[in-house]
Legacy VTK file of the C-alpha trace (Angstrom):
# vtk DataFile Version 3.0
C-alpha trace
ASCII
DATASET POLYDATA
POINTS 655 float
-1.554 43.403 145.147
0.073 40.381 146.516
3.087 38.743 144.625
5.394 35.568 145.671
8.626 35.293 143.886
9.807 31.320 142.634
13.356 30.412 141.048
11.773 27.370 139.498
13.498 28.203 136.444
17.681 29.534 137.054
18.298 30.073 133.380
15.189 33.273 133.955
17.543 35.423 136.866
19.623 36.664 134.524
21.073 40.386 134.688
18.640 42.874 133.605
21.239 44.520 130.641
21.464 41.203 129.081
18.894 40.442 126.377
16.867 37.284 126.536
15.287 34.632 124.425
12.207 34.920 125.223
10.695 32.662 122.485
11.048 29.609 124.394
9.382 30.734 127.453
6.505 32.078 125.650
6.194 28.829 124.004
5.278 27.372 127.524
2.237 29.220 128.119
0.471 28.515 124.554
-0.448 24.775 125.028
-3.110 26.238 127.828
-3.765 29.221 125.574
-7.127 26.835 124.235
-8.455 26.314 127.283
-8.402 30.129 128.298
-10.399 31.003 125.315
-12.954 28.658 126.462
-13.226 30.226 129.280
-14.128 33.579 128.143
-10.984 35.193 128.426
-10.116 37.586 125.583
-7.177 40.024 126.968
-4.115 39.395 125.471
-2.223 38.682 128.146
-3.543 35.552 128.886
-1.472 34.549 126.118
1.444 35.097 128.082
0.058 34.375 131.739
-0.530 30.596 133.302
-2.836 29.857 135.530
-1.194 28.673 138.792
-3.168 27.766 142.257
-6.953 26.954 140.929
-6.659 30.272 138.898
-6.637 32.377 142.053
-2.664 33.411 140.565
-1.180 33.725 137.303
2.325 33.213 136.695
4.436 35.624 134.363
6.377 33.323 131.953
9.289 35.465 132.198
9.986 36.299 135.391
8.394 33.560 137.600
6.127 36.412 139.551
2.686 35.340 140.608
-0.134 37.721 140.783
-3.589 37.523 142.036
-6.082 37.407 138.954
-9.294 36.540 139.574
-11.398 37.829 136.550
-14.130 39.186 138.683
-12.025 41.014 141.935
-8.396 41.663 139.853
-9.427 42.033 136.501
-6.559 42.130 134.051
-5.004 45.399 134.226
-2.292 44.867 136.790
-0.751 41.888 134.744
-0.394 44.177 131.941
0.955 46.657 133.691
3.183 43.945 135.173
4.578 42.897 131.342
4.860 46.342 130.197
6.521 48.339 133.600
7.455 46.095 135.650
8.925 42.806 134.247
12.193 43.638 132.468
12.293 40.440 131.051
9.175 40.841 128.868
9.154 41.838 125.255
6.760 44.425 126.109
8.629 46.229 128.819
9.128 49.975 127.886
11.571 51.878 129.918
10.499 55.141 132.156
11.903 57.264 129.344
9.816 55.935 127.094
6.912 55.376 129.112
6.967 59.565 129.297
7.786 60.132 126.020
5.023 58.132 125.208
2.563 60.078 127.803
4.168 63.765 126.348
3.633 61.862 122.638
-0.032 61.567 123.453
-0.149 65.073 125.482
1.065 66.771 122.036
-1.102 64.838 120.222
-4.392 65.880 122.152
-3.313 69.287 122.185
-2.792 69.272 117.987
-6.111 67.899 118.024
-7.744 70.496 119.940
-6.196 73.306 118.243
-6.970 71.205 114.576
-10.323 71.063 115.808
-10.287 74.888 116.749
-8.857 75.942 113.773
-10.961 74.532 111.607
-14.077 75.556 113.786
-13.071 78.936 113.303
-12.188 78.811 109.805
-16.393 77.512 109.472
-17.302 80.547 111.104
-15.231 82.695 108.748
-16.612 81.304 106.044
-20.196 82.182 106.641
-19.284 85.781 107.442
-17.326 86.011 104.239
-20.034 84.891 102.366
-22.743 87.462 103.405
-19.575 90.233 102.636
-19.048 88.909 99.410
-22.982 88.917 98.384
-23.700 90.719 95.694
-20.486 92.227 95.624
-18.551 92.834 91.916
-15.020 91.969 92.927
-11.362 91.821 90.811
-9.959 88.646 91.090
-5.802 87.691 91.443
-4.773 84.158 90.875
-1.538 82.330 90.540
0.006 79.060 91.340
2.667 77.175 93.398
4.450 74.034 93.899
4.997 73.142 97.924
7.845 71.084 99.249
4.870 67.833 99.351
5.474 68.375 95.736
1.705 69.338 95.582
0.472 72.230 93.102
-1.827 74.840 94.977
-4.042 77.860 93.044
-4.254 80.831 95.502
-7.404 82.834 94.523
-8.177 86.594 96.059
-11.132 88.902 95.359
-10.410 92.258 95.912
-13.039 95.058 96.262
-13.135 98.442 98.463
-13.967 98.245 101.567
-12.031 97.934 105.111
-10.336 95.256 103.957
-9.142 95.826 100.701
-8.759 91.920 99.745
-9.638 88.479 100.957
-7.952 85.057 100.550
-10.521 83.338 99.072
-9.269 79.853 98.799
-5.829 78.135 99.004
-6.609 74.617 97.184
-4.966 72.127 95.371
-5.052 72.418 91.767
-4.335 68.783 89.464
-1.804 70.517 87.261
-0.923 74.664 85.811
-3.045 73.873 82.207
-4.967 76.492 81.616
-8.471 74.885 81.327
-7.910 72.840 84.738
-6.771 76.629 86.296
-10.069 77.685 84.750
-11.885 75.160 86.025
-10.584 75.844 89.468
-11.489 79.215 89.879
-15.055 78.720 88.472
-15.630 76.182 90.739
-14.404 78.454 93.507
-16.430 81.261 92.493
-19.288 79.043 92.481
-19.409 77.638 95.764
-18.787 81.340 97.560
-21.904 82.790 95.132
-19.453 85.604 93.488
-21.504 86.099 90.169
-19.995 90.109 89.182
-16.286 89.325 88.399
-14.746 92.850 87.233
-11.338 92.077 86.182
-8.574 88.938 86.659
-5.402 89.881 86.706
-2.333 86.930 86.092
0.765 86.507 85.010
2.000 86.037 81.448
2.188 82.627 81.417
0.570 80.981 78.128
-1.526 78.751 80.314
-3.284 82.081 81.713
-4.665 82.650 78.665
-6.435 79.768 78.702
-7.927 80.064 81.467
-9.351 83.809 80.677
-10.741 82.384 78.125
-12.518 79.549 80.114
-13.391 81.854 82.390
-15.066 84.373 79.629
-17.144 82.196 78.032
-18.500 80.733 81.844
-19.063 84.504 83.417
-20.905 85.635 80.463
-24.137 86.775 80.972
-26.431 89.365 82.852
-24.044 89.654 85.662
-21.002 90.568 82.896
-19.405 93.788 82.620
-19.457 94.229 79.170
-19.368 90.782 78.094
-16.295 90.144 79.791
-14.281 92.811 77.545
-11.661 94.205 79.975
-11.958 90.605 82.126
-8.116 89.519 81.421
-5.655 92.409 83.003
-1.433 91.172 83.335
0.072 91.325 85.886
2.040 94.444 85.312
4.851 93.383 88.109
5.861 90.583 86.293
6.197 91.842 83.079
8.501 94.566 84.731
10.016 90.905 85.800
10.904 89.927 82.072
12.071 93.358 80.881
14.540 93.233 84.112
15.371 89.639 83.371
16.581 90.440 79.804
18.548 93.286 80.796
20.628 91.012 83.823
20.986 88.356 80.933
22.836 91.656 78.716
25.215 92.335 82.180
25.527 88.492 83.091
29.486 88.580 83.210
29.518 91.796 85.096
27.265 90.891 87.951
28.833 87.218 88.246
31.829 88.452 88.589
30.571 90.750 91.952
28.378 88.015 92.714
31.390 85.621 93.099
33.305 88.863 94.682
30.663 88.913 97.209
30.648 84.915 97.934
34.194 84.611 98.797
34.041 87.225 101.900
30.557 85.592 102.856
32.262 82.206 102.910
33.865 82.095 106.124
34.450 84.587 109.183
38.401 84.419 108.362
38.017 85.900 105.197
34.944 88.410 105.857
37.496 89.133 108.428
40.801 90.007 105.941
37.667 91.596 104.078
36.820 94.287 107.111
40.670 94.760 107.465
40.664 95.991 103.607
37.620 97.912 104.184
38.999 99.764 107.214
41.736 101.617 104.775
38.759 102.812 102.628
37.364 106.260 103.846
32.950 104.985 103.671
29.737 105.683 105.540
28.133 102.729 104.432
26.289 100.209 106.739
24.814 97.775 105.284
27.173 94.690 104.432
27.484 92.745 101.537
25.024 89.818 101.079
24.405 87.631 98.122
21.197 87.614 96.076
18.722 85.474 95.407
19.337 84.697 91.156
15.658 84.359 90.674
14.440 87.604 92.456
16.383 90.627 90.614
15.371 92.933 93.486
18.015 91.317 96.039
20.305 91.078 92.972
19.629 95.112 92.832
20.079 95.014 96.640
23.546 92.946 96.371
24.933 95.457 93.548
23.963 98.780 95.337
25.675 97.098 97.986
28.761 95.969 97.007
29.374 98.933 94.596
29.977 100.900 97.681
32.817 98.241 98.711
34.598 98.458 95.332
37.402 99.974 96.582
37.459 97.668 99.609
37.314 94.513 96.844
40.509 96.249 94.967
42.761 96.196 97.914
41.412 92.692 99.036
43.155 91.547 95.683
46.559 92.898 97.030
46.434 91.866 100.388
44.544 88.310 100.264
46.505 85.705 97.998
43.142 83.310 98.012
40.909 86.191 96.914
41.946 85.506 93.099
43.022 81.491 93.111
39.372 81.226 94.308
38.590 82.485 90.569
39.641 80.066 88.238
42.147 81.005 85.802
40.749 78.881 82.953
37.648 78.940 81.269
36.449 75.348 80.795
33.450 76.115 78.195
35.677 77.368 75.116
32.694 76.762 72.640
31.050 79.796 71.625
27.885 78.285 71.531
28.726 77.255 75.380
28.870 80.474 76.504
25.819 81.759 74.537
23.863 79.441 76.955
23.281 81.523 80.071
22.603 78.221 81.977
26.256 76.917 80.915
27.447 79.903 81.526
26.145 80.101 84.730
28.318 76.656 85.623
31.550 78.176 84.870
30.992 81.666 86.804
34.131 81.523 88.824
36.268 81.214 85.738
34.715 84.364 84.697
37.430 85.920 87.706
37.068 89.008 90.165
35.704 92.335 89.212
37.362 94.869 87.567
36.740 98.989 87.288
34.907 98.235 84.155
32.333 95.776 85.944
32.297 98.099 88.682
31.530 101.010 85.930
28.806 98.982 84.688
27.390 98.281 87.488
27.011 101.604 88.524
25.291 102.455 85.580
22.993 99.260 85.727
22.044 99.914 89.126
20.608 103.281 88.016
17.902 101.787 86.131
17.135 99.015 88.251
16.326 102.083 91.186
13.640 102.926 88.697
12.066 99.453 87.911
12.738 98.671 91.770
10.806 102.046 93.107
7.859 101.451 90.200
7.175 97.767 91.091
7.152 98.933 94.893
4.595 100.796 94.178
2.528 98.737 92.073
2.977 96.000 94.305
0.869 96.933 97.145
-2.438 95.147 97.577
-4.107 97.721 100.472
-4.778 100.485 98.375
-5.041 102.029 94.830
-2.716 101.268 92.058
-4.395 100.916 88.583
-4.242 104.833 88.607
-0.486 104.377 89.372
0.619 102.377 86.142
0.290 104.074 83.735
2.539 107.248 84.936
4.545 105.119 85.732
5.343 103.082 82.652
5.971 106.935 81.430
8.659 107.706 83.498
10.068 104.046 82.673
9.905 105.096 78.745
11.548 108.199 79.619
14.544 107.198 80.916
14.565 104.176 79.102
14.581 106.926 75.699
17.099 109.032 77.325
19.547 106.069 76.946
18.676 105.978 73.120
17.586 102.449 72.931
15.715 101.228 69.975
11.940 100.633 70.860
9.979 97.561 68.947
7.177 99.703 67.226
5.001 96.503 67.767
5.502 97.269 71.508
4.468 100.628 70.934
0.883 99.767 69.774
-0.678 98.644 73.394
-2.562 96.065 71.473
-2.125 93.652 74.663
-2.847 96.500 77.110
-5.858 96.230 78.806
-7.962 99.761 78.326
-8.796 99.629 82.090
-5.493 100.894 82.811
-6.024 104.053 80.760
-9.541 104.374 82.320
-8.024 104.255 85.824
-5.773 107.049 85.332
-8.665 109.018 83.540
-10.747 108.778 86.800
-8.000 110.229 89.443
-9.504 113.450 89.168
-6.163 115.073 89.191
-5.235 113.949 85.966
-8.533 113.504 83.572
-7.591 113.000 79.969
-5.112 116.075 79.748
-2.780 113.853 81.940
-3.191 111.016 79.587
-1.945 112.888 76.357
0.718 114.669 77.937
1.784 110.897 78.802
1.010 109.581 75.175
3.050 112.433 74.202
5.955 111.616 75.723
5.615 107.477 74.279
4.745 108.484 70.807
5.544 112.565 70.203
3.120 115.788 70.239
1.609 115.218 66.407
1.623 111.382 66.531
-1.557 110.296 65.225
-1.064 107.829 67.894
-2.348 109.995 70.402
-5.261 110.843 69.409
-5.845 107.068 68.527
-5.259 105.774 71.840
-7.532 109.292 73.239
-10.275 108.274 71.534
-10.363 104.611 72.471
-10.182 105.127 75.878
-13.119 107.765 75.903
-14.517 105.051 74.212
-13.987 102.343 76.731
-15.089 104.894 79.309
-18.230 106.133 77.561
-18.999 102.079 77.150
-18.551 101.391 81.096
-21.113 104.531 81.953
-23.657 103.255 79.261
-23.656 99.668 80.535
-23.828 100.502 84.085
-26.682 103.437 83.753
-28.248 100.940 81.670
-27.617 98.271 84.818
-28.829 101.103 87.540
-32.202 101.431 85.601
-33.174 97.925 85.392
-32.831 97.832 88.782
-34.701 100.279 89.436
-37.499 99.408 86.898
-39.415 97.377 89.931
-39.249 100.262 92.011
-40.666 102.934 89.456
-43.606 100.132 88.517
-44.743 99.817 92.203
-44.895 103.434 92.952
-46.371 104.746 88.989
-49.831 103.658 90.289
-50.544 105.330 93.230
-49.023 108.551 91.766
-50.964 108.760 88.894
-54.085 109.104 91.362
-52.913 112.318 92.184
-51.649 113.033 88.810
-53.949 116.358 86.691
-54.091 116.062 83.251
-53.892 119.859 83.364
-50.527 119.711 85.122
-47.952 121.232 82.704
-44.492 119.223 82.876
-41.759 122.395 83.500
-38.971 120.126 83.433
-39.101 118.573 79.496
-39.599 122.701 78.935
-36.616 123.322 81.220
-34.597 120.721 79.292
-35.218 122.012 76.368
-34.348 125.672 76.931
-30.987 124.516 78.702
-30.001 122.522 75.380
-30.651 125.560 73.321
-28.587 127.782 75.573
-25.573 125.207 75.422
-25.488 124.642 78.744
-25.930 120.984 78.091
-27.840 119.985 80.776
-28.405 116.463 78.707
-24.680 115.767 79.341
-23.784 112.741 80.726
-21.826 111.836 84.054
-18.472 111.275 82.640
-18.907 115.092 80.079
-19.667 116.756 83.290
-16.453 115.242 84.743
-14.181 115.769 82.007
-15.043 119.344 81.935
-14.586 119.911 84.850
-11.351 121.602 86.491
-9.427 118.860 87.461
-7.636 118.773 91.227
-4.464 120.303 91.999
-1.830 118.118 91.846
1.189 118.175 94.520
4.356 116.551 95.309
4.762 115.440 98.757
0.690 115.450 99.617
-1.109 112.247 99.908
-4.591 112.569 97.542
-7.180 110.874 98.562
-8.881 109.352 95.172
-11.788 107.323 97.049
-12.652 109.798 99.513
-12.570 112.063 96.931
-15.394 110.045 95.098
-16.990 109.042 97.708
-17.720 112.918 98.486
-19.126 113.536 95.022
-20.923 110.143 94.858
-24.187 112.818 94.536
-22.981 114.833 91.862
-21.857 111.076 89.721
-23.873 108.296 91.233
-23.034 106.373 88.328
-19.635 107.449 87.260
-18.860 107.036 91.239
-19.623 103.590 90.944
-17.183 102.715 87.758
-14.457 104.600 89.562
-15.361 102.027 92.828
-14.705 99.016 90.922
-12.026 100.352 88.520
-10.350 101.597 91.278
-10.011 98.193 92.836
-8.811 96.584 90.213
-5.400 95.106 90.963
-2.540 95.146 88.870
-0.177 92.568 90.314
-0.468 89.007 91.647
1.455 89.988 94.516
-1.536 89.319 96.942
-1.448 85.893 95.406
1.705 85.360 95.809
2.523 86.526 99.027
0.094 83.956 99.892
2.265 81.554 99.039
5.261 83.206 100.834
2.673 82.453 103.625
2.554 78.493 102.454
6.027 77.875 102.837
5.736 78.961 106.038
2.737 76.581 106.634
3.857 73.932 104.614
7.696 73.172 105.384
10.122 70.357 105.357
9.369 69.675 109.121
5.065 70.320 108.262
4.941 68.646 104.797
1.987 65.938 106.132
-0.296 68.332 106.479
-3.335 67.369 103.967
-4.493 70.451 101.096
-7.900 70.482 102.969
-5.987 71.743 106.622
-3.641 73.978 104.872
-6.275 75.989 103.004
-8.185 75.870 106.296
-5.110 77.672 108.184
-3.711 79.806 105.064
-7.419 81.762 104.629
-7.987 81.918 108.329
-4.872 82.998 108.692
-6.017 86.092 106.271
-9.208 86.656 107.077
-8.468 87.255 111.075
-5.585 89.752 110.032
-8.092 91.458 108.566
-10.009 92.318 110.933
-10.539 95.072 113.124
-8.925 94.537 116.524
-8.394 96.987 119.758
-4.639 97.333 120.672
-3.743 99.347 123.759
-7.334 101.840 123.954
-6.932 102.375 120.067
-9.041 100.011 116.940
-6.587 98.765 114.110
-8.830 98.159 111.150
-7.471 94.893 109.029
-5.230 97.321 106.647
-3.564 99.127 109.079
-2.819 95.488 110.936
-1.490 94.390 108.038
0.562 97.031 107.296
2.402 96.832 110.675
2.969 93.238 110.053
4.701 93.930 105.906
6.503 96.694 107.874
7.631 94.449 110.882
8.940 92.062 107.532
10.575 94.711 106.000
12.312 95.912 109.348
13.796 92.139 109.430
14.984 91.998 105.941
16.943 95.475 106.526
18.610 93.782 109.454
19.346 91.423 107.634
20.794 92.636 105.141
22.874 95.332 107.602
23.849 91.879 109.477
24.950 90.901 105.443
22.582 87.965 105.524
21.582 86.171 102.378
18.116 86.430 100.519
16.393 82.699 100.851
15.358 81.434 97.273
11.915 82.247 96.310
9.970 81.179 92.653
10.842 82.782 90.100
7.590 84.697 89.571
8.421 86.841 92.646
8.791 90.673 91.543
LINES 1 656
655 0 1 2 3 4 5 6 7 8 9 10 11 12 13 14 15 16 17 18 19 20 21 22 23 24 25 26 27 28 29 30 31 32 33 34 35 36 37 38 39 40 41 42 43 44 45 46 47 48 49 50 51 52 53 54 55 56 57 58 59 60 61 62 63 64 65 66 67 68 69 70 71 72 73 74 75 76 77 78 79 80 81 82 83 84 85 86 87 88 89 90 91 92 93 94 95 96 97 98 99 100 101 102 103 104 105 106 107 108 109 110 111 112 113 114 115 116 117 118 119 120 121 122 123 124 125 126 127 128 129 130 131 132 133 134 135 136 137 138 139 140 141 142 143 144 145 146 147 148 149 150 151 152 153 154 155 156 157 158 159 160 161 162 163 164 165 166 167 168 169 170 171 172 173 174 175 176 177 178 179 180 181 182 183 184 185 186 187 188 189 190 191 192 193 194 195 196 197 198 199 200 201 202 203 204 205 206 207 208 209 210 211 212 213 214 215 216 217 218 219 220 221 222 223 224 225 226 227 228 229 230 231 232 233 234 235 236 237 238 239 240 241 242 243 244 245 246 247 248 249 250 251 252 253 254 255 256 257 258 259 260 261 262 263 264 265 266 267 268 269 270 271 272 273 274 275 276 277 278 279 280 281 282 283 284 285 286 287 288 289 290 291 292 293 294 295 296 297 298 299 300 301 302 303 304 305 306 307 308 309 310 311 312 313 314 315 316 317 318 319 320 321 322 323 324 325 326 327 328 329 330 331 332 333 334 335 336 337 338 339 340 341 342 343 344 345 346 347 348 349 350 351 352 353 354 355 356 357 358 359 360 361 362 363 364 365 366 367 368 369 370 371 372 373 374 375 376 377 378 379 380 381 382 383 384 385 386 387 388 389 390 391 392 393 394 395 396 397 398 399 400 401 402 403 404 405 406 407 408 409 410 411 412 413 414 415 416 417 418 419 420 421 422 423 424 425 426 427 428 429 430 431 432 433 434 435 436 437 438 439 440 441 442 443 444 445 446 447 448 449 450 451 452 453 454 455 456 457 458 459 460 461 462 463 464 465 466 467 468 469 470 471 472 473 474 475 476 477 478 479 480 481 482 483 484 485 486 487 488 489 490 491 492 493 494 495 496 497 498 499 500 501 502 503 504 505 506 507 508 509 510 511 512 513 514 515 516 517 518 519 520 521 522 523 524 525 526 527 528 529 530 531 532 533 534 535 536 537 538 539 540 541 542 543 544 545 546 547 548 549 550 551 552 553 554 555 556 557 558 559 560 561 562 563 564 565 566 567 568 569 570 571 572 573 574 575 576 577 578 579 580 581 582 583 584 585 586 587 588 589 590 591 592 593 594 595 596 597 598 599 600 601 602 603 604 605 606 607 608 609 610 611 612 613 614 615 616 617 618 619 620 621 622 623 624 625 626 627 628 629 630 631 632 633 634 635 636 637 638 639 640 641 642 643 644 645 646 647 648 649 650 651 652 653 654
């Protein structure tokens, strides 16, 4: 490329750091502007560039440079690489830094295309193998909804059935608003386009919007596919309504826990004091070593973890209040909400905290006691939590042991409460079918709830052999429709070999079996009820499905009621951990991505975890996986909270 330099214009050299008015100049290249359109020429810099020398050069406007531009031999590309990298004068000109952080701009951006592209190529895939795991399937359903930092509401739906897996994200959409009918709606719809038609059980929160969305859902699932007509379709979520009973009883110890919640903020606030704070704790004889952390006021669990905590630094707190002079002036002295209605409020309350001042050996005493029970409701909802293996057997025990404490500390029970009106029979059913516990388990447990000659008992007894007798009559009755092709097809050619002097031994056999009282016309679940039931033991691990599975001959149809009961989940935690899984997805530096891409990446996500992979010579299936990853989490949070980190805020739904 040839270029010749002119210094026609003086007022043009001027130093490249000053800034120049280029209006002017760019003024004297429009009057030919016309006449360049005439000729053909569309690039825009020809509305910059003038002709010079029969059109064999074109001058820049800014800088005075002339550059060969014949149309045909040049073309235009060096004069606009001339105005935007080499002319510093032009109002294009971009600077090598960011001429490459342009070029790494559209690097990143080809790479987050690819891997969109990838991702949502895979997520296709999955899709279609889903759908040929989920046909024909009867699955339990979990379903609750969040609100991301885009301000968007999202419905996480799971179907849950037993197999490998265990669950399945089914869909991670956007959902209008949290009505009940538009929830409904929703999940329909979702069921819909994946061709789930044998919904078992749904199990939500207690939200009043819930309800009506069961309801939606009942009257739109009814029909030959039903279990029951829907009956047993709406199961709560039994962690969350450990949730309110936990809530009510931090709302009865508010004072007491604000106070060591306060405690605990002041050495958190800065290394000087945590530092005063280690001094104090270094004259107190303790093994403990985890360090205190503040709590998360919407999750009691890390309010639980902050108490058991810091009760083992009371000591260490007392001292602090000799030794540190800013320890108590950070409490203030005077309580500004002197209404009594004020500090009924627990949100007012809640804004005067500090004037509530340090702990004392009665908080500490109550604490102690508090934290107690909380062990209990934290251990149960542990275990009811999990979402990769059984735990509608599990409830029901456990709500014992809750009531039994709960009784030893001679609080009043609401007879209402006492009634299980709300409590779906499933949960009864569940614990029926763990073959170490039968119905004997079940009234030693009502029992204990209502006493050894409440009528109660045998109430409750009788409606879940009820429940359970309806399950085996409705699927026997399923099982020999099904069959009813089957028996037609093959009738006919049997009967051709049929003798109407053949005498049928097994009506006679029936007969003389019924009149000895060995009841051979008993039903599946008699059998199984009489039956000894399994030896039950501490420490060992019982296998309930295998144990099923193994006897599948002697109860094909009981076996299969005890598949899908089994199943049935008794928590939205799968749902909701979903969403733990959102904010990950969707944070303050990700909030553009659309619904459509984070569903796409949320269920992938999932449904990759969950399967089988080969790690070092030996297969993971999706469960085990997934279990290393919740116990990589949980290995975190411990270090955190030995480091004395603090909980991040979650919804209040969580535990």
């Amino acid at each position: 490329m040839e270029t010749s330099q002119t210094n026609d214009n003086e007022g043009l050299s001027q130093p490249e750091d000053e800034h120049v008015n280029v209006t002017n100049v760019v003024m004297e290249g429009c009057e030919n502007v016309d006449e360049k359109k005439k000729g053909g020429k569309r690039s825009w810099v020809w509305d910059h560039f003038i002709e010079v020398d029969g059109g064999i050069y074109s001058q820049c406007p800014y800088c005075k440079i002339k550059m060969k531009s014949n149309s045909k031999k040049n073309g235009t590309s060096s004069l606009k690489g001339h105005l935007e990298k080499v002319c510093k004068l032009s109002p294009f000109y971009k600077k090598k830094d960011d001429q490459k952080k342009q070029s790494t701009l559209k690097i990143a951006l080809g790479f987050m295309w690819t891997v969109a592209r990838d991702c949502l190529s895979i997520y296709k895939d999955e899709i279609n193998t889903l759908k040929g795991l989920l046909k024909g399937q009867t699955v339990s359903l979990t379903t609750d909804t969040w609100t991301s930092v885009q301000n968007y509401n999202y419905m996480c739906l799971t179907a849950h059935w037993v197999d490998d897996n265990w669950k399945k994200i089914l869909n991670f959409c956007q959902c209008s608003n949290h009505r009940g009918e538009t929830i409904g709606k929703l999940v329909y719809k979702c069921l819909q386009k994946w061709g789930i038609e044998k919904v078992f059980t749904v199990t939500v929160d207690n939200a009043s919007s819930n309800d009506g969305a069961i309801r939606f859902l009942k009257t739109m699932l009814k029909g030959p596919n039903a279990i029951l007509d829907c009956k047993y379709l709406h199961l709560r979520c039994c962690a969350h309504i450990i949730n309110l009973v936990v809530k009510d009883g931090l709302d009865e110890h508010f004072d007491s826990i604000s106070r060591i919640r306060n405690a605990v903020r002041y050495v958190r606030s800065s290394p000087s004091r945590y530092a005063t704070f280690l001094e104090s704790f270094a004259k107190v004889k303790s093994d403990c070593k985890r360090k205190p952390c503040l709590d998360c006021e919407t999750r009691w669990n890390s309010t639980f973890l902050m108490l058991e905590t810091a009760e083992k630094y009371a000591d260490a707190f007392e001292r602090l209040s000799l030794i540190d002079k800013k320890y108590k002036a950070f409490f203030r002295e005077t309580n500004e909400a002197n209404d009594e209605d004020d500090l009924k409020s627990t949100r007012k309350r809640k804004r005067n905290e500090r004037a509530l001042g340090a702990p004392e050996e009665e908080d500490w005493e109550k604490a102690r006691g508090f934290i107690e029970y909380l062990k209990i409701f934290f251990n149960v909802t542990k275990k009811v939590s999990g979402s990769h293996y059984i735990t509608s057997n599990l409830f029901f025990g456990e709500l014992v042991t809750m009531h039994a404490t709960i009784a030893r500390m001679c609080l009043n029970v609401d007879e209402k409460k006492k009634d299980g009106d709300n409590v779906n029979f499933l949960l009864h059913v569940a614990l029926v079918l763990d073959p170490r516990n039968k119905l004997c388990y079940l009234e030693y447990c009502l029992a204990l709830i209502y006493g050894k000659d409440s009528t109660k008992c045998s109430e409750v007894l009788d409606r879940v052999r009820k429940s359970l007798d309806e399950l085996y009559n409705h699927y026997k009755m399923k099982i020999n429709t099904s069959n009813v092709t089957h028996t037609d097809a093959s009738s006919s050619s049997s009967a051709f070999f049929e003798s109407s002097l053949e005498v049928d031994f097994e009506d006679d056999y029936a007969k003389f079996m019924e009149e000895r009282g060995q009841g051979a016309n008993k039903t599946e679940v008699e059998i199984y009820l009489s039956d000894a039931n399994e030896k039950r033991t501490k420490n060992e691990t019982f296998d309930v499905l295998g144990w099923w599975k193994s006897n599948s001959v002697k109860y094909p149809i009981l076996s299969q009621i005890a598949k899908h009961v089994l199943a049935m989940p008794i928590s939205t935690v799968a749902s909701e951990s979903a969403f733990s899984t959102g904010g990950r997805v969707i944070d303050p530096f990700r909030s553009s991505l659309t619904p459509n891409t984070a569903e796409a990446l949320i269920c992938t996500q999932d449904w990759i975890r969950s399967t089988p992979i080969d790690l070092n010579g030996t297969t993971l299936s999706g469960v085990e996986l997934q279990t290393l990853v919740e116990n990589l989490e949980k290995l975190e949070i411990e270090e955190e909270l030995t480091a004395g980190g603090k909980h991040h805020e979650e919804s209040d739904d969580d535990w």
